[in-house]
C-alpha positions as CSV (number, residue, x, y, z in Angstrom):
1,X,4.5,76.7,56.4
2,X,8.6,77.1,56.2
3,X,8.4,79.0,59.0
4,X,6.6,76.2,61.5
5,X,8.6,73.4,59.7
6,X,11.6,75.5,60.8
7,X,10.4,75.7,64.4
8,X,10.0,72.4,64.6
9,X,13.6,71.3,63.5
10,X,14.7,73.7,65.7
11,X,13.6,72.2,68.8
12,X,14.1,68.5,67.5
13,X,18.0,70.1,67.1
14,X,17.3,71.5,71.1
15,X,16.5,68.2,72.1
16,X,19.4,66.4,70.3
17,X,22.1,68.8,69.0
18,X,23.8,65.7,67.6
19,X,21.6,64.8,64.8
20,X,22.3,65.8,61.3
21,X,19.0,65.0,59.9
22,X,17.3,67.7,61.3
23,X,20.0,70.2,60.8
24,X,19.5,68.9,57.0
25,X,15.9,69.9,56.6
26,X,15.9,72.9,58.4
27,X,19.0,73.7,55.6
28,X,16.1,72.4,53.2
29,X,13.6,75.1,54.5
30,X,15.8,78.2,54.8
31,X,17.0,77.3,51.1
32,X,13.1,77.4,50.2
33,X,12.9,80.6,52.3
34,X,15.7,82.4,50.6
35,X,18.3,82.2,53.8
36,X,20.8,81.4,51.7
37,X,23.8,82.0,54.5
38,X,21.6,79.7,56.9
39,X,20.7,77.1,54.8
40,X,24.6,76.3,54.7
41,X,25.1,76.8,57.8
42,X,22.8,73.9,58.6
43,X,24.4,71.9,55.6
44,X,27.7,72.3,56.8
45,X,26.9,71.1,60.5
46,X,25.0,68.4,59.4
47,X,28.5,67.5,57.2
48,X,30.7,67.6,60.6
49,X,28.5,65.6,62.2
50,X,28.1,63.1,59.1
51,X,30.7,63.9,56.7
52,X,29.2,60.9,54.0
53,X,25.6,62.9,54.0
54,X,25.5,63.0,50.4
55,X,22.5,65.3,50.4
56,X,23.8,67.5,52.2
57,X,26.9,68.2,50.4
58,X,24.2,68.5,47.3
59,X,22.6,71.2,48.7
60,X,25.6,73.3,50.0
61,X,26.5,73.2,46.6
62,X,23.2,74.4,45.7
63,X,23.0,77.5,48.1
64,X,27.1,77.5,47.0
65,X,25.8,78.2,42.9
66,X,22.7,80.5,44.0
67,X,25.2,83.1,45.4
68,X,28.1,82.6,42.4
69,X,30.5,81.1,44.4
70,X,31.2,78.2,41.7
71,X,34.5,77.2,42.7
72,X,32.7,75.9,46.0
73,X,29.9,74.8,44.6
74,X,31.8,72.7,42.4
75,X,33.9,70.9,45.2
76,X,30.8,70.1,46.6
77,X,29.4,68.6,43.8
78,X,32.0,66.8,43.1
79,X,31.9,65.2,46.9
80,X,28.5,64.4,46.0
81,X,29.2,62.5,43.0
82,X,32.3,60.7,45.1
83,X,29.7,59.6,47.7
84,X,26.9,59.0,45.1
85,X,28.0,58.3,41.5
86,X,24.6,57.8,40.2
87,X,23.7,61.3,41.1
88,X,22.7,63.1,37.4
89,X,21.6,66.0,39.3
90,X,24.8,66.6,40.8
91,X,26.8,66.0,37.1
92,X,24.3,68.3,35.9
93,X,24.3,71.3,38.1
94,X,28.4,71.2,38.3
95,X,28.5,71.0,34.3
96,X,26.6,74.7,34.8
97,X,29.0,75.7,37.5
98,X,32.3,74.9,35.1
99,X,30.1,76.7,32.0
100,X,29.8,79.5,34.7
101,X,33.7,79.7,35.3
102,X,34.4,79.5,31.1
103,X,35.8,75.7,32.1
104,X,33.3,74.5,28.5
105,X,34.9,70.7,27.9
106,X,34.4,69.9,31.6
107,X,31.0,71.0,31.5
108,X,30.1,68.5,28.7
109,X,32.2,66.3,30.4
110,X,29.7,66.7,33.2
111,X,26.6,66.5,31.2
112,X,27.5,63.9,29.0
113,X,28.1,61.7,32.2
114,X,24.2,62.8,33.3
115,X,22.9,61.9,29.7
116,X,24.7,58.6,30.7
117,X,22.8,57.8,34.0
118,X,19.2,59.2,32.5
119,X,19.1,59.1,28.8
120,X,15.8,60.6,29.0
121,X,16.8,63.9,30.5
122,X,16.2,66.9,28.0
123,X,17.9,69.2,30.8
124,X,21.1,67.8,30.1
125,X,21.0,67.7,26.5
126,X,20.3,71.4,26.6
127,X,22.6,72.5,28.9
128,X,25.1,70.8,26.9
129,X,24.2,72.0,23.5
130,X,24.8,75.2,24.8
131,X,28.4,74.3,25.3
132,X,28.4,72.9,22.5
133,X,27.6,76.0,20.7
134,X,30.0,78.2,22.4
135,X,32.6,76.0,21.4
136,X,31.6,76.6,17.5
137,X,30.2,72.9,17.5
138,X,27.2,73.6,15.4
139,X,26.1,70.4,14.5
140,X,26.3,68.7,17.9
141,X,24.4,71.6,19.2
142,X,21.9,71.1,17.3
143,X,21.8,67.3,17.5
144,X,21.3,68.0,21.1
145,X,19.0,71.0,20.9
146,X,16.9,68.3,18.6
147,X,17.2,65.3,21.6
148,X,16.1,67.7,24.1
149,X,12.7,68.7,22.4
150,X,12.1,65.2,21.5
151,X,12.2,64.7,25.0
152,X,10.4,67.7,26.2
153,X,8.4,69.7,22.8
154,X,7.8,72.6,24.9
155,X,11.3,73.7,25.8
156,X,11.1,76.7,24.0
157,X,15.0,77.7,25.0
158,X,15.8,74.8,22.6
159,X,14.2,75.6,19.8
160,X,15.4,79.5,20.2
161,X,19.0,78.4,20.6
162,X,18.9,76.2,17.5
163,X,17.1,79.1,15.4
164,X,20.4,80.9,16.9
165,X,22.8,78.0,15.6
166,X,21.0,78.0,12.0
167,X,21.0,82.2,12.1
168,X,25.4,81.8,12.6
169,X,25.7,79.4,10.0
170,X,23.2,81.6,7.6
171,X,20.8,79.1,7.3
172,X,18.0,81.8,7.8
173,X,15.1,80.0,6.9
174,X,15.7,77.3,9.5
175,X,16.3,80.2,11.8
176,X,12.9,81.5,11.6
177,X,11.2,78.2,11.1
178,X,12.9,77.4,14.9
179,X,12.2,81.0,15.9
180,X,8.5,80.3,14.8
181,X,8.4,77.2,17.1
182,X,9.5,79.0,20.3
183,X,6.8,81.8,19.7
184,X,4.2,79.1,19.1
185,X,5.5,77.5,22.8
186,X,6.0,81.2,24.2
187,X,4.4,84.0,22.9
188,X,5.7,86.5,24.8
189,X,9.5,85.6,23.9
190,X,11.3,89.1,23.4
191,X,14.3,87.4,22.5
192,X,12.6,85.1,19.9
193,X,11.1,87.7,17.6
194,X,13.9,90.6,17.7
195,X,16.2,87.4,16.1
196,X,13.9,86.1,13.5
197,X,13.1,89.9,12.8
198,X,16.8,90.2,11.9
199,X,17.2,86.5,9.8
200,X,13.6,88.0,7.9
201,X,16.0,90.9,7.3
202,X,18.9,88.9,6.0
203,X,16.1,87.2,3.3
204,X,14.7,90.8,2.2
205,X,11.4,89.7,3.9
206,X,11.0,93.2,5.6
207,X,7.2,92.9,6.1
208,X,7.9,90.1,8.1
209,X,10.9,92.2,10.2
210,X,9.0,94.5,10.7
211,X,6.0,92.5,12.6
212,X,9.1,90.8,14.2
213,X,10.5,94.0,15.6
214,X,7.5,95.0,16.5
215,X,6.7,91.6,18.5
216,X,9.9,92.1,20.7
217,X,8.8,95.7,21.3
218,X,5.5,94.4,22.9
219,X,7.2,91.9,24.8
220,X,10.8,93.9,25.6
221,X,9.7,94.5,29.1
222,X,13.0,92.8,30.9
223,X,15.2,93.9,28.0
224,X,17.9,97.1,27.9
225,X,16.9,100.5,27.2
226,X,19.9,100.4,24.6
227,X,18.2,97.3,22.8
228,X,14.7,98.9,23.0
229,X,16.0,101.6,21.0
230,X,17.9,99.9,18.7
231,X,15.1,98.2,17.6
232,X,12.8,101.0,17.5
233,X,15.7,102.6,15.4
234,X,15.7,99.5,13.0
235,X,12.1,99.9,12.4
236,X,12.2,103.4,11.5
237,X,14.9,102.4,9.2
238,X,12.8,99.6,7.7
């Protein structure tokens, strides 16, 4: 249907080149298409003809972060939130374009202000535990990891990033308790059981490494050649 919803902008813009709503959705629908180039194109004539278009500003950023050009994504955003303060999705999405460009204390900057406008938003509380943790702030990442699967249980991400928190501080049985609890969400999570293989390791429990490694082998699909063997390598060793 993007196609025909396309059409149709295009001739409401034929009839009335002048109005910025329909350059806006038809930005909307080559976004959904993939047309990343035309979808701001359309957001950025939908700006000169209505520079306080909020949305539009939004999106650009969007298409702006879809492509890795952060710096412009992020001066979008950041009109956005000038026009429309109370926009968390806006503080969100330019908290992962400063993580993006290594800028970590203006990204929780960001988020925290999004926890701020919608408390109950386990997206935020993520994304900025992740910060967190690069930042070697263990317990607020995991403070935060813990908020955002109150908020949402299965967010398995959570629960495999705090296994990785508990793993870095050597708290290995927590590891593979929260390693356990993103397998029981995702089964198929490569990731998951090639860490709790290596935190069974680290306790001696090599039975259980073993069926770990042997997990992430089954599910290694998207993963390197060079970690596919080194894991094959590690159960030989085993």
């Amino acid at each position: 249907l993007y196609d025909e919803a396309i059409a149709d902008f295009s001739r409401a813009i034929a009839i009335n080149p002048g109005n910025p709503t329909a350059y806006y959705n038809r930005g909307i629908e080559y976004g959904r298409k993939g047309l990343i180039d035309q979808a701001m194109e359309d957001f950025s004539r939908a700006i000169e003809i209505k520079p306080d278009l909020a949305e539009a500003y939004y999106n650009r950023g969007v298409a702006y972060q879809r492509v890795e050009r952060l710096k412009e994504a992020i001066a979008d955003y950041t009109r956005t939130i000038d026009l429309a303060p109370g926009n968390e999705k806006a503080w969100n999405n330019r908290g992962n374009a400063h993580a993006g460009l290594g800028m970590y204390n203006e990204a929780i900057s960001d988020f925290t202000r999004a926890i701020e406008i919608n408390p109950e938003n386990p997206t935020a509380y993520y994304n900025r535990g992740i910060e967190f943790g690069k930042k070697g702030l263990s317990d607020e990442a995991i403070a935060d990891f813990s908020r955002a699967v109150e908020l949402k249980p299965d967010l398995a991400e959570a629960r495999y990033n705090m296994g990785n928190i508990y793993y870095n501080r050597n708290q290995c049985e927590e590891a593979i308790r929260e390693f356990d609890r993103a397998l029981s969400i995702q089964r198929g999570y490569a990731r998951a059981y090639l860490n709790k293989a290596l935190a069974c390791e680290k306790l001696s429990r090599i039975p259980e490494a073993r069926s770990a490694y042997e997990g992430f082998l089954r599910y290694a699909r998207q993963e390197s050649k060079e970690l596919v063997d080194f894991v094959s390598q590690r159960l030989r060793d085993l």
